[in-house]
Backbone bond lengths (Angstrom), bond angles and torsions (degrees), N, CA, C in turn:
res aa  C-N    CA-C-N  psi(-1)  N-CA   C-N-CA  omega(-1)  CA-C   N-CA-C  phi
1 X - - - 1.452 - - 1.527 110.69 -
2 X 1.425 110.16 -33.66 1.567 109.62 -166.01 1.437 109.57 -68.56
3 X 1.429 115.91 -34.63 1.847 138.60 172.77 1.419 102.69 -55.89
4 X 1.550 122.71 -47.52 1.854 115.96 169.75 1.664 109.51 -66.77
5 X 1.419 114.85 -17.37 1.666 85.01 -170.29 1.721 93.93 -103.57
6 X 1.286 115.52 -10.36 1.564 113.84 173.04 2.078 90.46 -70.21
7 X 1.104 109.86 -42.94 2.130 93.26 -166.53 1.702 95.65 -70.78
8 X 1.578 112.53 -34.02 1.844 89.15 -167.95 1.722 96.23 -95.13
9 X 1.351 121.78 25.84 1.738 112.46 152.90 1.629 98.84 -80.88
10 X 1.778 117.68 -59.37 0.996 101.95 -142.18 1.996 93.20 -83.01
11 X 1.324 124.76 -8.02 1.443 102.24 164.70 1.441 119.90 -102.68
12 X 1.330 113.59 50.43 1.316 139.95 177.22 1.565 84.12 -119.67
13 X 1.412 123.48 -95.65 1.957 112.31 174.02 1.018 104.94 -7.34
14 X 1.406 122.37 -91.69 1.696 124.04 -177.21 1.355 125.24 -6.47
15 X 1.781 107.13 -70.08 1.052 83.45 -178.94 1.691 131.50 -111.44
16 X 1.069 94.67 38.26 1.619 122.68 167.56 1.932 109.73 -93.19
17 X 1.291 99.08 -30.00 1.553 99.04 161.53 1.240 129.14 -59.08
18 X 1.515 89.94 -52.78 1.749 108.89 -161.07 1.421 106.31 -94.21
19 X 1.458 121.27 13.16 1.389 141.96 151.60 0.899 121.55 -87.62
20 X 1.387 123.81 -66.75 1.554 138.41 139.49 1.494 112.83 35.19
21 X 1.418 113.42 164.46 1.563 141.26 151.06 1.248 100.37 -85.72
22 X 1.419 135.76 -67.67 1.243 119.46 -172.95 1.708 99.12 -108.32
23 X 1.829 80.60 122.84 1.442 86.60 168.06 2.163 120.10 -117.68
24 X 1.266 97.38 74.70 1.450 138.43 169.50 1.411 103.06 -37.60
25 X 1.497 113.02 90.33 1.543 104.80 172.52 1.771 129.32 -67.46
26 X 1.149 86.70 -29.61 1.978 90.61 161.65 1.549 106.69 -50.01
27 X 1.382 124.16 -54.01 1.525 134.38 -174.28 1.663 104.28 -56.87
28 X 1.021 115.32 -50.77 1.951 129.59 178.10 1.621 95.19 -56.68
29 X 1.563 113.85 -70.64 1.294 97.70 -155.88 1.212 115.79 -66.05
30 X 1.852 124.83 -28.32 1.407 120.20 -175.58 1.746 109.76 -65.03
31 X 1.471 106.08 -11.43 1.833 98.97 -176.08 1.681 92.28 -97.64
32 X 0.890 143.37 -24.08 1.705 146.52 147.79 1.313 107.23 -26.69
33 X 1.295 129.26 -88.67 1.413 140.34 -173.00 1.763 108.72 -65.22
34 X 1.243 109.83 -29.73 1.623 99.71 177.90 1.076 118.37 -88.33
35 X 1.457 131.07 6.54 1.419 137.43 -149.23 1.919 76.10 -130.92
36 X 1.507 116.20 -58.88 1.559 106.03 178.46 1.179 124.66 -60.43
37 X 1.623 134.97 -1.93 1.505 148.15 -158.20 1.673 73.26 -124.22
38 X 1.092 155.80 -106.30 1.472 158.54 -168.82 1.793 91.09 -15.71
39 X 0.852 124.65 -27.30 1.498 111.04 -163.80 2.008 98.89 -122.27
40 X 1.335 88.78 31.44 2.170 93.20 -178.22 1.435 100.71 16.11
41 X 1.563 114.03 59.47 1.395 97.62 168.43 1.795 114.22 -96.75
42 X 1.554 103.20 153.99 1.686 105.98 -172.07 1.311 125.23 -60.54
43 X 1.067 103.13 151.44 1.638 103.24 -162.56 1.744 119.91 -72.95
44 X 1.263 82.83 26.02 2.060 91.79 -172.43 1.717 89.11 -106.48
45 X 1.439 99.41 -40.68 2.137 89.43 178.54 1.256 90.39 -82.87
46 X 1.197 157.44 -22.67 1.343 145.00 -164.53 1.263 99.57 -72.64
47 X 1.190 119.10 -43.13 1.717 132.26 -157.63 2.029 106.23 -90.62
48 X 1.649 105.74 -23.13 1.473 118.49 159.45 1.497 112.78 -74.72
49 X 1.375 135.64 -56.88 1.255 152.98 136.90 1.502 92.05 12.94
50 X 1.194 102.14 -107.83 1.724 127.10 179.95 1.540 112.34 -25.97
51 X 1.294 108.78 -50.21 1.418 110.33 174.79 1.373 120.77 -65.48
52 X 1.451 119.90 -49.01 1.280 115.42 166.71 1.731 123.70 -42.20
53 X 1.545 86.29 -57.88 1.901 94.85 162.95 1.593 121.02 -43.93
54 X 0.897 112.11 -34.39 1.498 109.23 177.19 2.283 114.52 -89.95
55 X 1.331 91.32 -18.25 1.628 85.02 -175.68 1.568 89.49 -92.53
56 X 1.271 126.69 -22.18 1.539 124.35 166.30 1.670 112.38 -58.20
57 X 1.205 108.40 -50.46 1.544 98.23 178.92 1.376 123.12 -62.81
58 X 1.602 105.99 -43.59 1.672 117.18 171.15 1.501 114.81 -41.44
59 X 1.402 109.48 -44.63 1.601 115.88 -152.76 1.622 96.51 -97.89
60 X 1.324 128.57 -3.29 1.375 139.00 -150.52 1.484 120.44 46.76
61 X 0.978 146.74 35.06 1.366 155.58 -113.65 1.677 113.33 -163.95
62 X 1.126 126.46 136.19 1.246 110.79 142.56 1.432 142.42 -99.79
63 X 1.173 115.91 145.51 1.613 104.52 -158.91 1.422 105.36 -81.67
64 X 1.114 110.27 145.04 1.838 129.51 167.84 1.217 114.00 -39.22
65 X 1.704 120.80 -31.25 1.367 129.09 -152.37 1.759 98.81 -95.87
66 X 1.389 101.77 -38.70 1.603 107.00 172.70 1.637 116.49 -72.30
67 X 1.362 109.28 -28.13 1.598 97.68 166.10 1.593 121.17 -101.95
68 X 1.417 100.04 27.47 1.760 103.37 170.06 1.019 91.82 -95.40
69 X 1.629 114.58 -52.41 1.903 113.92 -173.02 1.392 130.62 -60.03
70 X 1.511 104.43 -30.78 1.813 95.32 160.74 1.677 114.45 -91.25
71 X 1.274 125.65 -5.79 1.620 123.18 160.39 1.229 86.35 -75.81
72 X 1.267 149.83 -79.16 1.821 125.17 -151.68 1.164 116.19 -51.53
73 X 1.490 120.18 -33.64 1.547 139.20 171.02 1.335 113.14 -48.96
74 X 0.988 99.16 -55.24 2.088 112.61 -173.95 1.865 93.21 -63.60
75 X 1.293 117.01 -58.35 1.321 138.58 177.29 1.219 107.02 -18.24
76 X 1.564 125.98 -69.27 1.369 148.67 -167.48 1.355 101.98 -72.99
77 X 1.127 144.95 -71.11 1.451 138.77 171.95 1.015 113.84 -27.18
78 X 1.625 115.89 150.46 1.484 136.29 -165.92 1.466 101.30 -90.40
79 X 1.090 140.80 131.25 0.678 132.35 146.31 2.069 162.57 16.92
80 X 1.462 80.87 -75.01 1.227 111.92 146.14 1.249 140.59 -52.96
81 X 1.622 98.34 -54.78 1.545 89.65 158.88 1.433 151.27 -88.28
82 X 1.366 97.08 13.93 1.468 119.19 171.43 1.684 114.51 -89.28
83 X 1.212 87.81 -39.59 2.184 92.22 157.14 1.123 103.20 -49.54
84 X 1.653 120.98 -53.47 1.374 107.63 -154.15 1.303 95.54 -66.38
85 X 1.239 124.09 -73.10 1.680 118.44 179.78 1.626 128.00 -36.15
86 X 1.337 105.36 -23.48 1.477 89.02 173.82 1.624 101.34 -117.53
87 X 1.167 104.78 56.59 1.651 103.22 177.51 1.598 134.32 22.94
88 X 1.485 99.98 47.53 1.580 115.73 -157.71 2.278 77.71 -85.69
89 X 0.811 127.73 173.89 1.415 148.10 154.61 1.417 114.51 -105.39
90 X 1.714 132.81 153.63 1.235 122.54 -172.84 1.445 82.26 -101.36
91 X 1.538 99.13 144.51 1.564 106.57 174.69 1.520 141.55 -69.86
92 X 1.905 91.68 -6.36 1.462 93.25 163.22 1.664 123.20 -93.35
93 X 1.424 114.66 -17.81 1.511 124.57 154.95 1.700 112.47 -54.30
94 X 1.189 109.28 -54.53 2.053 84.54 177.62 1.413 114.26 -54.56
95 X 1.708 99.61 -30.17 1.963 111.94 -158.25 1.692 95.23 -54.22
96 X 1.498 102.63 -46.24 1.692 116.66 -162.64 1.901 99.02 -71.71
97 X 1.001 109.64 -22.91 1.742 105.16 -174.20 1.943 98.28 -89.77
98 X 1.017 134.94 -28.00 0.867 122.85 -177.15 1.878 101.45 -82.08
99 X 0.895 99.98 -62.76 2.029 91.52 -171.10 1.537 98.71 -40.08
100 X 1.388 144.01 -30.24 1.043 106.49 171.99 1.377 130.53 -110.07
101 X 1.663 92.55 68.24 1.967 109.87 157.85 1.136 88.48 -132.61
102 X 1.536 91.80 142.18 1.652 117.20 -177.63 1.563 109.64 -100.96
103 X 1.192 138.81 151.90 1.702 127.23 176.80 1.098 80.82 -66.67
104 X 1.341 176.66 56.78 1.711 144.28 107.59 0.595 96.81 -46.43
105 X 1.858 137.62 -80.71 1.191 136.61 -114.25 1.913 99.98 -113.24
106 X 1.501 107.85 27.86 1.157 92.71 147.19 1.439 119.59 -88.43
């Protein structure tokens, strides 16, 4: 579990980058390769990965192929643990903290 909330931190960065004001391709590619090393992927997409990263920088651009791979990425993760990483709350835990205040103690 701890390996899913380390991949949906760093494609949480991602795409807070590539949303971003500054969108810093050093910042993109290091959540690219750390998100593909989090996911032991083989060194033939690692080595496609990289390449895309580099015809992205050439072309100024980002490639289609790098934002399929962190949408399939995001895709595969549970749910849950992407709350945990982005500090979402489950909505029946606030539900349960609020019923117990009573109007007295406003």
């Amino acid at each position: 579990m701890s390996g899913e909330v380390y991949q949906a931190q760093v494609l949480r960065s991602f795409f807070d980058t590539i949303t971003g004001t500054d969108r810093n391709l050093t910042r993109i590619y290091m959540c690219v390769v750390s998100l593909a090393k989090l996911r032991m992927e083989p060194p033939e997409r690692m080595t496609f990965l990289v390449d895309q990263l580099r015809k992205s920088k050439q072309k100024r651009e980002l490639s289609v192929d790098i934002i399929d791979y962190m949408c399939d990425a995001a895709r595969d993760l549970e749910l849950g643990t992407v709350r945990t990483a982005f500090g979402v709350k489950d909505i029946n835990e606030v539900a349960d903290e609020f019923s117990g205040i009573s109007l007295d103690s406003l």
